[in-house]
N, C-alpha and C positions, 0 to 999 in steps of 0.2 A: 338889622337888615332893612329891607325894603318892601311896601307895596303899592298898588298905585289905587287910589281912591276915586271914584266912582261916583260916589253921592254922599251929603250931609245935609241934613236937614230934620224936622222935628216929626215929621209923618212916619210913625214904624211900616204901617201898610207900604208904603211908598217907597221905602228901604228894602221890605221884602219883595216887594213888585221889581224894583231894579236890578235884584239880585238874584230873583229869577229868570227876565230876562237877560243877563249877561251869561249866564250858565246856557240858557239855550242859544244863543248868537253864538258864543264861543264858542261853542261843539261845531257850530254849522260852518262859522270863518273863520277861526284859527287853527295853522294845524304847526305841530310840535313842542306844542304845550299846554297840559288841561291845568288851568288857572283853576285855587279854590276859590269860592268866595267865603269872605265872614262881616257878619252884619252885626253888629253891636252897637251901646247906648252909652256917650260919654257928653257929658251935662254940657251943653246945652241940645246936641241931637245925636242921631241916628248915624251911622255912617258905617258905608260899604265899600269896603276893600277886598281888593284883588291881588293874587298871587302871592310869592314869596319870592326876593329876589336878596342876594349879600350883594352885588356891587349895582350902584346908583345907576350909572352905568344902563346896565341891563334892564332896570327898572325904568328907564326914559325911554330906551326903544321902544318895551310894552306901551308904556302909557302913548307913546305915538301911533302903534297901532289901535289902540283905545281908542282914540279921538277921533276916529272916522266914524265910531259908532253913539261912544260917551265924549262930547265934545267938552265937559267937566274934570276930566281925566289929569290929575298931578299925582307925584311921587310923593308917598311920606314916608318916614321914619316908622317902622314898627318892628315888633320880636314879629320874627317868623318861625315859621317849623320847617326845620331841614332838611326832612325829607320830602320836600314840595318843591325845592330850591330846584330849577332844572341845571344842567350840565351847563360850562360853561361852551361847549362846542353844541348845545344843542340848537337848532336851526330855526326860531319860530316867525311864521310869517300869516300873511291873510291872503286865504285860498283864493276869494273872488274878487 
């Protein structure tokens, strides 16, 4: 699947800091889908990922709404967890 990445880099503080605030932005501006985050260490840094999405696709809308906030915002390749996957009719947009 898919998720759209957020931040990389070698500061772990700075990976949890972004991934805290995306969790509170999100609640506030997006509505029709609570995106997880997960923050993990692959040599050489940190990096924060969002959502779970199966087609690419859907993964490019998100990260487009991403970008008004996380102007960093690309799709990558990873395992996701299927039950985070939203519907394919489900409608997700930025409230303000």
């Amino acid at each position: 699947g898919y998720r759209v990445q957020i931040y990389s880099g070698p500061d772990v503080a700075l990976a949890d800091t972004i991934a805290k605030h995306f969790r509170v932005w999100s609640s506030a501006n997006i509505d029709g889908y609570i995106a997880e985050t997960y923050t993990f260490f692959k040599a050489p840094h940190y990096r924060v990922h969002v959502g779970d999405f199966h087609a690419r696709e859907r993964a490019i809308e998100f990260s487009n709404l991403l970008k008004r906030r996380f102007r960093d915002s690309w799709v990558v390749y990873d395992r996701v967890n299927p039950y985070n996957v939203p519907a394919d009719t489900t409608m997700i947009y930025i409230i303000r």
